[in-house]
N, C-alpha and C positions, 0 to 999 in steps of 0.2 A: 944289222937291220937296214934293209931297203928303205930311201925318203919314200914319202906317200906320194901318187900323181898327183901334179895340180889340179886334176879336176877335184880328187878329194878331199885339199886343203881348200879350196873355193867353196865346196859345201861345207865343211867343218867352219869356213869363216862363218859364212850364210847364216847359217842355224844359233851361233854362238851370239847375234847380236838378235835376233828375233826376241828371247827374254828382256833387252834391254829397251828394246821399242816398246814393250807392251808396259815394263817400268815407267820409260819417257812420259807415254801417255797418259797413265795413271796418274802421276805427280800432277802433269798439266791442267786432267780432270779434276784433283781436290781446290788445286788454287783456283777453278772459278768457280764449280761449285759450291766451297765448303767458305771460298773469299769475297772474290769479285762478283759474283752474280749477287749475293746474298746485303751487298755493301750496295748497292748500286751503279760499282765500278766496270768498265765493259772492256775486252780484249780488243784488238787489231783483227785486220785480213776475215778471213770469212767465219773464221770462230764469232767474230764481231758481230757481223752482221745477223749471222745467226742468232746472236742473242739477241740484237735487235728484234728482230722478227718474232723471236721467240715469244719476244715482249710487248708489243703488239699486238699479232696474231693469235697467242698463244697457244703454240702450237710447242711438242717437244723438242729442244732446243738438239737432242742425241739424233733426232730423226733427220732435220736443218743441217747439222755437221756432214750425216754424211751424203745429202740429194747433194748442196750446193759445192761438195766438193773432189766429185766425181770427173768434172771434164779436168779439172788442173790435176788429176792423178792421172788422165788420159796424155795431156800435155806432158807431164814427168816421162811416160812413156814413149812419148816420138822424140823428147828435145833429150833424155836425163839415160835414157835405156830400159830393160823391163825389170832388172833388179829392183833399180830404186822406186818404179810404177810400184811394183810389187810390195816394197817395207812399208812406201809412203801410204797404200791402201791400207796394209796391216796396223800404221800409226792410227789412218784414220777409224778406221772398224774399233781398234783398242781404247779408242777416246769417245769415240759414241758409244760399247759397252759400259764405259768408266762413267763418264756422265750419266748414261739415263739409268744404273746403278744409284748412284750416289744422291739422285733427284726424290730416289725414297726416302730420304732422312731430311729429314727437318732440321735448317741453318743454325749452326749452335756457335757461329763465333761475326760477333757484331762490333759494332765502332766506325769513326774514321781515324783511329791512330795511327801517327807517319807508321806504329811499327807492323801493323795488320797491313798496312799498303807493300811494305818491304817484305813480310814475307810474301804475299802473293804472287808478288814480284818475281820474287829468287825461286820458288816453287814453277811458277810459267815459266821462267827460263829457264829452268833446267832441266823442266821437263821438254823442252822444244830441244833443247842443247844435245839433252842425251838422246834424244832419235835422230838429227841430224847428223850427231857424229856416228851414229852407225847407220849410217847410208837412208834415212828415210826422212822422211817428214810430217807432219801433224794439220798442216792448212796448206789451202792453196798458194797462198799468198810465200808461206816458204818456199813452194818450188817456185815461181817468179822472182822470189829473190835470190836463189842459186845462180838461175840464169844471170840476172843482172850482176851477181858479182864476177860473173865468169867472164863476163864482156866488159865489165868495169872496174876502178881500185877503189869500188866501194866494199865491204865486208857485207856479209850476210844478214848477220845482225841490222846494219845500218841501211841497208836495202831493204829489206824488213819496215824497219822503221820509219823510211820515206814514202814506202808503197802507204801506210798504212795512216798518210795525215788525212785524206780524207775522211777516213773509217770514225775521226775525232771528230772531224767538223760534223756531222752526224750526230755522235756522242750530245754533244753542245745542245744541240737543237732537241733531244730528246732527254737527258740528264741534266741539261742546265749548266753554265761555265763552271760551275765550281765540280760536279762528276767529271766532266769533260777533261778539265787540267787535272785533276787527282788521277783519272785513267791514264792518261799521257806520261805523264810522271811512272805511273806502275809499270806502263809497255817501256817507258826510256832505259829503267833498273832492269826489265826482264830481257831486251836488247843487248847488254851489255854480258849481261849472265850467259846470254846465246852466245855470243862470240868467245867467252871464256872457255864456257862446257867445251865448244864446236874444236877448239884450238888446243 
């Protein structure tokens, strides 16, 4: 039996991880929807902000996901290549379906217990983990921090997490210190998670 050409082991890789982004992002969508939005607790990078806005504005937070994160899938494209343009659009689109899905159903899991904060946590991380490790990403904010780890011995995760102190001082000012540190705390667990999945 002849090997197959590389081009058709490149598409057979291609296609084999597409179910896995659209997994990735699904996860990512229950822990804010079904956690963090519902608790008061806010994500990082422009999922963040989006929900900011969301929350303010009130405007559909699935709609938010994918306007303000269009140019940084443009940028994936010139700095990352069009593969990755390409899954990271797919994470995105798969996480605005998943969200404005899920925005039907009425919050059914309430509290602030450390253990509601931990899953949410390990739920965003791994849903961010698993579409990084197959070539994509879910926010902008991830592909700035690929960049920066490619230039730096910072990891992903931890570039992630430094882009995204701002996004908290924010938090603060509109959730009050004590959302603001509970958030921080959730993105610190779901940072960690990213580096595990990613590795």
């Amino acid at each position: 039996m002849q090997p197959k050409p590389p081009y058709k082991l490149y598409i057979i890789d291609f296609f084999s991880k597409i179910p896995w982004i659209i997994v990735g992002a699904f996860t990512a969508a229950i822990s804010l929807e079904v956690i963090l939005i519902p608790n008061g607790l806010i994500d990082g990078g422009i999922t963040g902000i989006s929900m900011m806005l969301s929350e303010i504005l009130g405007l559909s937070l699935s709609s938010l996901l994918l306007l303000l994160n269009i140019p940084f899938v443009l940028l994936g494209y010139i700095h990352l290549g069009k593969r990755f343009a390409f899954s990271t659009m797919l994470g995105i689109i798969a996480l605005t379906l998943s969200t404005g899905f899920l925005e039907v159903f009425p919050p059914f899991l309430f509290g602030s217990s450390i253990l509601l904060v931990f899953i949410g946590a390990i739920l965003l991380g791994l849903g961010i983990g698993i579409v990084l490790r197959n070539g994509g990403a879910l926010d902008g904010t991830d592909v700035l921090a690929i960049l920066i780890s490619r230039k730096t011995s910072y990891s992903v995760g931890e570039s992630i997490f430094i882009i995204n102190i701002f996004i908290f001082i924010l938090a603060f000012l509109m959730f009050g210190l004590m959302g603001a540190i509970v958030s921080i705390i959730t993105y610190f667990i779901a940072t960690i998670v990213v580096d595990i999945v990613r590795t």
